[in-house]
C-alpha positions, -999 to 999 in steps of 0.1 A, spaced: 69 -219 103 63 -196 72 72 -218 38 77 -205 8 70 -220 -27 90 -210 -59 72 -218 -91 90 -223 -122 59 -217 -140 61 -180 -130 44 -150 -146 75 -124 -150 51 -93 -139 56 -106 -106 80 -107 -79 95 -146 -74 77 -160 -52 41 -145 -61 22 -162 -34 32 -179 5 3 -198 21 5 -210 50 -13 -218 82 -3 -211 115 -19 -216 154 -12 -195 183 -25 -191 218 3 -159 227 4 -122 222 28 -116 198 43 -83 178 42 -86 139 71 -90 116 79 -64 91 68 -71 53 67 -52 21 40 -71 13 3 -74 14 -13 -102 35 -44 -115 37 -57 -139 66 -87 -158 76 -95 -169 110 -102 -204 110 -113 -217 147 -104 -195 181 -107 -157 186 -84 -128 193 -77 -90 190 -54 -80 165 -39 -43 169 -39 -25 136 -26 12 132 -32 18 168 -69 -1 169 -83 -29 181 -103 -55 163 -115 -88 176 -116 -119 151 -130 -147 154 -140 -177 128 -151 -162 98 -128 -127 101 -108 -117 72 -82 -98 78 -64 -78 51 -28 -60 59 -14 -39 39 25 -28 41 20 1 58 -2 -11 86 13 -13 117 1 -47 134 6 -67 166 -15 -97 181 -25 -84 216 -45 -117 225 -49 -152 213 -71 -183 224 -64 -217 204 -62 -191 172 -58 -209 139 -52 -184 108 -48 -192 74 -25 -164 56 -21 -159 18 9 -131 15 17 -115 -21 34 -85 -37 18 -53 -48 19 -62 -86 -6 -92 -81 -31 -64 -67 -26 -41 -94 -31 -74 -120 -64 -83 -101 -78 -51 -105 -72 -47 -143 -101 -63 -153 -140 -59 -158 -149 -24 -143 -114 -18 -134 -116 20 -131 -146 14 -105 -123 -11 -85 -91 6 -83 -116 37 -69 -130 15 -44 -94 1 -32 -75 28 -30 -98 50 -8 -74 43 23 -103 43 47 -121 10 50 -121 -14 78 -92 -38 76 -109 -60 90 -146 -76 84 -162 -108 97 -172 -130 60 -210 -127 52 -204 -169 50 -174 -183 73 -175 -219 54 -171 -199 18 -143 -182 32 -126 -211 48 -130 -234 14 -113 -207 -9 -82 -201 22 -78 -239 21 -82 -246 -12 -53 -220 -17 -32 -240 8 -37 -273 -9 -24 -255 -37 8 -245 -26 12 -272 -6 14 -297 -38 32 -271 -61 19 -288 -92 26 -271 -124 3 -234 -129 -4 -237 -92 3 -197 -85 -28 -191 -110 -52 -214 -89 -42 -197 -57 -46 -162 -81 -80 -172 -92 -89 -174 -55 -75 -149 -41 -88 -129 -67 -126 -138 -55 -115 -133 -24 -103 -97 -32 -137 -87 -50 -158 -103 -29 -146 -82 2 -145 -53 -17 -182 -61 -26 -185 -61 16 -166 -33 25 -183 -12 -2 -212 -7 18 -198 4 52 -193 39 63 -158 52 65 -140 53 95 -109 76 104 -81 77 129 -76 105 155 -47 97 182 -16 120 167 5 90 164 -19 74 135 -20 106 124 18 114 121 25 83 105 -2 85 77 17 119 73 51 104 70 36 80 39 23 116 24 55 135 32 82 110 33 104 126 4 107 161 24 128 175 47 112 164 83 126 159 118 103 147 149 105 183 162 86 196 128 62 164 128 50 170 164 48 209 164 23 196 130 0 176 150 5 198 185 21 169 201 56 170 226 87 149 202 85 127 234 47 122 231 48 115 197 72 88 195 61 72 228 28 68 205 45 59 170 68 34 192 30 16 207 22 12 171 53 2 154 83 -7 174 105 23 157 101 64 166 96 85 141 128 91 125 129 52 124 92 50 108 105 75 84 140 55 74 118 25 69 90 38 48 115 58 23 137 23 19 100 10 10 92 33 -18 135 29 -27 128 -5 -32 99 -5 -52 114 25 -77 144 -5 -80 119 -30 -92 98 -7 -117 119 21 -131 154 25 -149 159 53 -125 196 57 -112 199 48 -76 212 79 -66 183 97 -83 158 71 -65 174 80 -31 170 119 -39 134 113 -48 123 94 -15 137 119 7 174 110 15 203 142 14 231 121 13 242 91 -13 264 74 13 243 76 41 213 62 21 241 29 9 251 25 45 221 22 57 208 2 30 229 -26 33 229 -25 71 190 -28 71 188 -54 40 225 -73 40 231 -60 3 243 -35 -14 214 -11 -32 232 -21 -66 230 -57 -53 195 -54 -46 187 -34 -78 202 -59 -101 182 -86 -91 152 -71 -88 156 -62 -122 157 -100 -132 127 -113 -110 100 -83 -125 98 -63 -157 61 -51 -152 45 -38 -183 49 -5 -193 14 12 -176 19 -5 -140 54 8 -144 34 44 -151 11 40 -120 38 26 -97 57 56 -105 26 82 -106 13 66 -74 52 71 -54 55 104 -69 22 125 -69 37 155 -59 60 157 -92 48 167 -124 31 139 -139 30 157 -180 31 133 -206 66 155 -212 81 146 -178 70 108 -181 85 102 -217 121 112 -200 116 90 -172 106 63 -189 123 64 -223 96 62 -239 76 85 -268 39 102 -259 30 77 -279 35 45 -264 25 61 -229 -8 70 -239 -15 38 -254 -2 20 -229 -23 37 -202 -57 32 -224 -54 -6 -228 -48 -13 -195 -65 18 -174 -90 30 -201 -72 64 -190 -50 88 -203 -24 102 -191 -40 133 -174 -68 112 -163 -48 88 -141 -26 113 -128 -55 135 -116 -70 101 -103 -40 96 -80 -41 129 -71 -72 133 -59 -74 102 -39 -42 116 -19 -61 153 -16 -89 126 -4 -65 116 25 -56 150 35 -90 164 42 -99 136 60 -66 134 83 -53 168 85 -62 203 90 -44 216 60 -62 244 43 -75 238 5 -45 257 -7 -19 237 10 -37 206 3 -36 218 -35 3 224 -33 10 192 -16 -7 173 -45 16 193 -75 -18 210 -87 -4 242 -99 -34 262 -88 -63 260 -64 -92 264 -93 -74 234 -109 -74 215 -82 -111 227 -73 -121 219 -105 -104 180 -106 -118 176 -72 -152 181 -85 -148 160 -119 -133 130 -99 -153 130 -66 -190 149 -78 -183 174 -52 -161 207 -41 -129 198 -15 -153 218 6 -186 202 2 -169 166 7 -153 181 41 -186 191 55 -198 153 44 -172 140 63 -185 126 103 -175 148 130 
């Protein structure tokens, strides 16, 4: 049974609790639960296949496993399986990245296409730093969440160090497809019909697919993953909720509160008031949060001062302590690693691909494409593997 630690000793730039350890055996198939946040997990002893996005992976002792919230996961087989899982929110990723050679490691973490899953270069390492997390959270002694942190964190780089070196590997079945394109487009207009005739698939097709990897169909996939980014506005910005439910793609106010509190038990106001108390992230991961949910909107240092009450100023400096960006220069960051996305999953031309990201021509985007990535959109197509 999951446990959960509260520590009184809490850094306020996180949610409450930061970090859930535990460790868990299994010798059944089982479907995932849903989570908005990101897990990581080790195999200790036993092996399995664990279905991610549609994909199977076998682990064994010495896998680590790293899910993020919108992976789409499911146990298919299990034999004496023991797992130790550390499960934490997105702001403790963002604070273990803003360090030495930051702007290196969010590149590296936010390509979107490396292998969730990667057996340890040294099984006993990995095992020490899992258990040594649980022992942790187990006694709850004072400034525990930072010893758990300090291991995660080496956890963290050290796969990142790993999965550096492999080659990229992409997704074709539509229903991976369509629901990578449903994190991309979530704020627009979209019905199953328009998703499918997109990726040349029958409506019935594509959520017989979407249903294998998730449970929901689409329009369900599509509910859930704009209450995700509704959520995450509530805990970041001083937007109004109604302006928060306009920007992640619902048309109607009382349809997006009804089915709020039928999916979450509370009231969006409810939920938004206490999220509120439990996080007031600093002022830049408040910037990238919103830049990262919004890269389609214009991200001017004139648009950003009215969202977040705040002069040119105080943005700017913000963003260079923490990032070693600008403004621009982060926003164009973001950008481009969506653009990255589209090339590799869709068959979007350069110009729609441009539009999409809010570039407000090709030659600009062109011209960002080859400052951030050393190469044209079309040369890094044709690098690409068939």
């Amino acid at each position: 049974m999951e446990q959960t630690y509260h520590n009184p000793y809490h850094n306020t730039f996180w949610e409450e609790p930061s970090f859930s350890v535990y460790k868990h055996s299994t010798n059944a198939a089982r479907k995932d639960h849903e989570t908005g946040r990101i897990r990581l997990f080790a195999t200790i002893s036993g092996h399995g296949t664990i279905k991610i996005n549609g994909i199977n992976y076998p682990i064994s002792r010495g896998s680590l496993s790293w899910i993020f919230p919108y992976h789409s996961t499911s146990l298919t087989e299990a034999k004496k399986l023991e797992v130790i899982e550390i499960s934490f929110p997105l702001r403790v990723l963002l604070q273990i990245l803003d360090g030495p050679n930051q702007e290196r490691l969010h590149k590296m973490m936010f390509q979107n296409h490396f292998s969730p899953v990667i057996t340890y270069p040294n099984a006993k390492q990995l095992e020490k730093l899992f258990d040594e997390a649980l022992q942790e959270a187990e006694i709850r002694a004072p400034l525990f969440e930072t010893l758990v942190l300090a291991n995660v964190t080496k956890i963290i780089l050290l796969y990142l160090r790993y999965i550096y070196k492999e080659k990229p590997k992409f997704i074709t079945t539509p229903g991976w497809k369509a629901l990578r394109y449903l994190h991309y487009h979530f704020a627009e207009p979209l019905s199953t019909a328009k998703v499918a005739q997109h990726f040349n698939a029958t409506p019935e097709r594509l959520n017989q697919e979407l249903k294998a990897l998730t449970g929901k169909n689409l329009l369900q996939n599509l509910t859930q993953i704009r209450f995700n980014h509704a959520r995450a506005l509530m805990q970041v910005t001083d937007l109004q909720i109604k302006t928060i439910a306009s920007n992640v793609g619902f048309r109607s106010f009382p349809s997006f509160n009804r089915q709020f509190k039928q999916l979450y038990k509370e009231t969006p106001k409810e939920y938004h008031k206490e999220a509120s108390k439990k996080a007031e992230p600093t002022l830049a991961f408040q910037i990238y949060m919103y830049m990262t949910e919004n890269f389609k909107l214009d991200l001017s240092l004139s648009s950003l001062e009215k969202v977040f009450f705040t002069s040119r100023k105080n943005i700017e400096q913000a963003l260079q302590t923490t990032f070693q960006m600008n403004a621009r220069e982060l926003a164009t960051f973001i950008k481009i690693s969506y653009t990255k996305s589209f090339i590799q999953t869709t068959s979007l031309s350069f110009s729609q691909i441009s539009d999409l990201a809010g570039f407000t021509s090709v030659r600009s985007f062109n011209r960002a494409f080859l400052g951030e990535v050393g190469m044209t959109p079309r040369e890094y197509k044709k690098s690409l593997p068939e």
